[in-house]
N, C-alpha and C positions, 0 to 999 in steps of 0.2 A: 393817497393812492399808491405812492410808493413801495408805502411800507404794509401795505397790504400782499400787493405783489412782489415784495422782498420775501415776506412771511412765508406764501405759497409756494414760492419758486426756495425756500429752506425744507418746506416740509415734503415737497417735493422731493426734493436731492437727498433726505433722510430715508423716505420711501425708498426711493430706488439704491440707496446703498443698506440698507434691510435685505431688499429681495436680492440683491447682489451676494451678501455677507451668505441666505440662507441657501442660495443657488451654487457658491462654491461650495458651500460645506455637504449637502450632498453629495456633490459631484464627488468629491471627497472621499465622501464615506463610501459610494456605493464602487469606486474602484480599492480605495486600501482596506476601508469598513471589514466586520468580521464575515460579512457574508458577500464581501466586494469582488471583482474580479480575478484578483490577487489571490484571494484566498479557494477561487474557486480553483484555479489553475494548479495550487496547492494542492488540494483534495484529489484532482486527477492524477496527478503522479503519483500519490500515496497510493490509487485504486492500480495501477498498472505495478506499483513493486506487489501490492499485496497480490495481485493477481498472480506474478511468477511465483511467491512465495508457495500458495496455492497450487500450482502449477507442480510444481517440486516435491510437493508433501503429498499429489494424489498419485505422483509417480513412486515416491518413495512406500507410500500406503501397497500399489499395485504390488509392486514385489515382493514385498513381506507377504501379500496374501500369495503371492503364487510360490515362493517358499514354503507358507506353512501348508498349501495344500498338497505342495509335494510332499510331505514328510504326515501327510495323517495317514490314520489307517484305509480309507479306501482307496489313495495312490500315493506309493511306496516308490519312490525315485531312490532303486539303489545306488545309483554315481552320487548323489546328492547325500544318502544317508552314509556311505562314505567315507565324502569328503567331511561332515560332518564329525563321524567316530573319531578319525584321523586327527582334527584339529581337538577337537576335545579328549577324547582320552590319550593320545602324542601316540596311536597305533603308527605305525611301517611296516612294511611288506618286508621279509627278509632280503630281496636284492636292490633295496632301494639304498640310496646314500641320500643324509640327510644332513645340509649345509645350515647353520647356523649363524 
């Protein structure tokens, strides 16, 4: 009778260190795991740089459009078309002085 109940009381203890072994390894996985907590927390900071990124580039977009609409032909921003000649072709005004 012993060793019957020595038997059970092993396959027992093998049992429960199975469910053990397979309850840490979840645990595991679903915090370091590639889709675990960890990685979620990862993924949100990436979404908040890309978002300033974003942010920056539809600022930078606005201007260039409002640049080029200043300089098309149905509005003509002469201070803009200008400043524009001036740096590109090096015009000056005869009373200007130009530092270098």
């Amino acid at each position: 009778m012993d060793q019957v109940q020595s038997r059970s009381q092993i396959r027992l203890l093998g049992i429960f260190a199975v469910a053990l072994a397979a309850s840490l390894y979840f645990a595991f996985a679903a915090v370091q795991g590639e889709y675990g907590l960890f990685r979620r927390a990862e993924i949100n900071a990436e979404i908040l740089q890309q978002r300033v990124i974003l942010d920056d580039l539809n600022a930078e977009i606005a201007q260039i459009t409002n640049l080029t609409e200043r300089l098309s032909d149905s509005f003509l921003d002469l201070d803009l078309l200008d400043e524009q000649a001036r740096d590109v072709l090096g015009y000056a005004r005869p009373n200007e002085i130009i530092l270098q």
